[in-house]
C-alpha positions as CSV (number, residue, x, y, z in Angstrom):
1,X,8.9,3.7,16.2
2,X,9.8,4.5,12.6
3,X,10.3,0.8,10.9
4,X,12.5,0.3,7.5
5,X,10.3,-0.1,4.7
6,X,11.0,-2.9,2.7
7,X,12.0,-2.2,-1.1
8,X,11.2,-3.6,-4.3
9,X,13.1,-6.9,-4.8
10,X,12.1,-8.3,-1.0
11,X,10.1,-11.4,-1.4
12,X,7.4,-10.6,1.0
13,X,6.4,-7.6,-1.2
14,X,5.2,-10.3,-3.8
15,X,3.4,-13.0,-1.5
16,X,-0.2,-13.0,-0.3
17,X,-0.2,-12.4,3.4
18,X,-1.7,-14.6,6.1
19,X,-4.7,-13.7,7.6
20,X,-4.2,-11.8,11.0
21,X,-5.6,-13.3,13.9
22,X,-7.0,-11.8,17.5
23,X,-3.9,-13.1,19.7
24,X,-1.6,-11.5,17.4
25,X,1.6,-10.3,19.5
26,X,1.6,-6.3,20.3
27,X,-0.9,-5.1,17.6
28,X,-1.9,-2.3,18.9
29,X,2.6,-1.2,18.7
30,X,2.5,-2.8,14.9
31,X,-0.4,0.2,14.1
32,X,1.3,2.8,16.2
33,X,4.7,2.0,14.4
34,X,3.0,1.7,10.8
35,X,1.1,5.4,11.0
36,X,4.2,6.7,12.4
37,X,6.4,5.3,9.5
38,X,3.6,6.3,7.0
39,X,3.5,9.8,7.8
40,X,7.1,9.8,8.1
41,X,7.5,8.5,4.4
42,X,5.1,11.1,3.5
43,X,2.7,7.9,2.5
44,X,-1.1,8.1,2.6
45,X,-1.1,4.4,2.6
46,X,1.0,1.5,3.9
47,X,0.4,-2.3,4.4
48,X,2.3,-5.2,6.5
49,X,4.5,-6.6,4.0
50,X,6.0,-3.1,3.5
51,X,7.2,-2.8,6.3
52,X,7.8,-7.0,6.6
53,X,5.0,-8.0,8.0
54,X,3.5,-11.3,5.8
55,X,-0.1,-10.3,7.5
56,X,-3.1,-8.9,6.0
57,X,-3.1,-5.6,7.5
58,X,-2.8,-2.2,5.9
59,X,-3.6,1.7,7.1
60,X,-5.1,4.8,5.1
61,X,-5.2,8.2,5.5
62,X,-6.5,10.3,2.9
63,X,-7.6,13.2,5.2
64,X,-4.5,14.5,4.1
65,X,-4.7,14.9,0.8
66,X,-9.0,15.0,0.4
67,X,-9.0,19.1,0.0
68,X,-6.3,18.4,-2.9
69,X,-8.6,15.7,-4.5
70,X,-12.2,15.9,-4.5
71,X,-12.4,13.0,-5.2
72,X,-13.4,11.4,-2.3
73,X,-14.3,12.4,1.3
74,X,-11.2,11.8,3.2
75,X,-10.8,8.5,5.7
76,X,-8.1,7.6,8.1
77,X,-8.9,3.2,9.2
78,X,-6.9,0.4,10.2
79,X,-8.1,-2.6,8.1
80,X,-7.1,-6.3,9.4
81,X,-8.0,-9.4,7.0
82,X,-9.6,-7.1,4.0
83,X,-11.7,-8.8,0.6
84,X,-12.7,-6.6,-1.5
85,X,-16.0,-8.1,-2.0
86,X,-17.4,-6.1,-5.5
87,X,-15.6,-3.1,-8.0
88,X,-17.7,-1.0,-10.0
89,X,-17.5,2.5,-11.5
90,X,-15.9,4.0,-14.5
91,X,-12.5,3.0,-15.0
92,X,-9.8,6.0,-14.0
93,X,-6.3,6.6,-14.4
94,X,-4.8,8.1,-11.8
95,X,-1.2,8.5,-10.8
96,X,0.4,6.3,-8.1
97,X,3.3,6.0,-6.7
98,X,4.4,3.3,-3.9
99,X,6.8,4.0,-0.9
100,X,8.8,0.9,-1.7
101,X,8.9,1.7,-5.3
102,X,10.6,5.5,-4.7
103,X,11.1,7.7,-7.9
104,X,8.8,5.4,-9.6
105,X,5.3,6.9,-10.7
106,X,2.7,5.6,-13.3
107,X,-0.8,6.1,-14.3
108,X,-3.1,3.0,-13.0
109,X,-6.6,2.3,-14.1
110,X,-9.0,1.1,-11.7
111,X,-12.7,1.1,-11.4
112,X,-13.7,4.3,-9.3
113,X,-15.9,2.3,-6.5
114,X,-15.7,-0.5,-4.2
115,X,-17.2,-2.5,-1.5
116,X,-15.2,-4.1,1.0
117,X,-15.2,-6.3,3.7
118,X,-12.2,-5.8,6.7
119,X,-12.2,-5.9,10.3
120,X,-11.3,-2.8,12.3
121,X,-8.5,-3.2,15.2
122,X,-11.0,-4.7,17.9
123,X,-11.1,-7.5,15.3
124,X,-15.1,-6.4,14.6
125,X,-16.0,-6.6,10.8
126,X,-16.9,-3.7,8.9
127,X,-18.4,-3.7,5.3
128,X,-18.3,-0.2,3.6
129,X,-18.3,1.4,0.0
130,X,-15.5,3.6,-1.0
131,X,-15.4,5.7,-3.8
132,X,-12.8,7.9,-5.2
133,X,-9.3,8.3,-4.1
134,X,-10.4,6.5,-0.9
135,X,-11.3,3.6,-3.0
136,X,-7.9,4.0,-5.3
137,X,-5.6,4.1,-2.3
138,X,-7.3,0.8,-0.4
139,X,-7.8,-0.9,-3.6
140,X,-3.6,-0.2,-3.9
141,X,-3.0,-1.2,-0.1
142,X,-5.3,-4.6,-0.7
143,X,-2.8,-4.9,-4.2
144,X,-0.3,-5.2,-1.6
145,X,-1.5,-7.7,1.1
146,X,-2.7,-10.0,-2.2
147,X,1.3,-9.5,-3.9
148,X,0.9,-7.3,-6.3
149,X,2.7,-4.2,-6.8
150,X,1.1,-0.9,-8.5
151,X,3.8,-1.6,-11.7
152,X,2.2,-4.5,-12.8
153,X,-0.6,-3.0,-13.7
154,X,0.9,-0.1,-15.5
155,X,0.9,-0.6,-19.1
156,X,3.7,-2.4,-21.2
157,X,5.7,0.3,-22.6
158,X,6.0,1.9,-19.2
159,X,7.1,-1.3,-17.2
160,X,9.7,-1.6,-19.9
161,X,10.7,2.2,-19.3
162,X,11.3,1.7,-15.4
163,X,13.1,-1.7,-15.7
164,X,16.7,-0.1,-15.1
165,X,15.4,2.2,-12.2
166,X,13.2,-0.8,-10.5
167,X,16.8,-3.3,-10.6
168,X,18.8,0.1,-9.0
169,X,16.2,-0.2,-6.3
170,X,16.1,-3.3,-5.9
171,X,19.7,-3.3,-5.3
172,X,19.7,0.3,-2.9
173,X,20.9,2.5,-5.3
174,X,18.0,4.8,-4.2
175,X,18.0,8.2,-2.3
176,X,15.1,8.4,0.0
177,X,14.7,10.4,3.3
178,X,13.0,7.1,5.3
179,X,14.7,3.8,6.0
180,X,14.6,1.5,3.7
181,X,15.3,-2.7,3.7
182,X,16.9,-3.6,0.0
183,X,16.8,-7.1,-1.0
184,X,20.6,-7.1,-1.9
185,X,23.4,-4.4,-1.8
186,X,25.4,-3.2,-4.5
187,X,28.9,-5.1,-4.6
């Protein structure tokens, strides 16, 4: 099932999630729906509390897009309860752009490697290094199960630039072919 993706503005876009445990109620569903709404949105990413979930999941697919960018070798993983355990790497700026931010883009440095620590949907932990824009798209996914969104860490001038577009999302007056949640309607 496609799910409504929650928009800039919603409060659970900007709190750390809870930790997601074993007995949580129809996981396997919450997966199925989130791929299915990702690929929908033409996403490569997307975690819980985009789609209102307060839980530290999030999925990747870069598959998709790895014969665009060489830049890394392409993964498609569910990760549950992720720490990013080291970063390291020279810095990069890259592009991004965030399904519940639409019409929004903005170059983001981060560090071009990380190591991280998740556990895979049978709840078994992993520990793997990602590099690339495997590592860019997990590090913005983990942003989002920590509350933070991909604008704060564009530069000043730019957050200034997108303040009028980021309050006409935040009150739906966006045009986007996927559902969306808005965290208040125009008058």
């Amino acid at each position: 099932m496609i799910l409504p993706i929650y928009a800039y503005g919603q409060p659970v876009l900007k709190r750390p999630a809870l930790e997601m445990a074993p007995d949580f109620p129809d996981l396997d569903t919450l997966i199925a729906n989130m791929w299915e709404t990702m690929y929908h949105a033409h996403g490569v990413g997307l975690a819980g509390p985009q789609v209102g979930v307060g839980h530290r999941i999030f999925v990747v697919d870069t598959m998709q897009v790895k014969d665009e960018d060489r830049t890394g070798t392409g993964i498609k993983k569910v990760f549950l309860n992720a720490r990013i355990l080291g970063e390291e790497g020279r810095p990069w700026s890259y592009e991004e752009g965030c399904l519940s931010i639409p019409d929004v883009r903005g170059d983001v440095e981060r560090l071009s490697t990380i190591r991280i620590r998740y556990q895979d949907e049978q709840f078994a932990w992993q520990e793997d290094t990602f590099d690339g824009l495997d590592a860019r798209v997990i590090q913005h996914e983990y942003d989002h199960i920590e509350g933070v969104l991909f604008i704060e860490r564009l530069k000043p001038l730019k957050r200034r630039l997108i303040q009028r577009k980021l309050e006409q999302i935040r009150s739906g007056q966006v045009d986007v072919d996927y559902r969306m949640r808005f965290a208040m309607r125009p008058g």
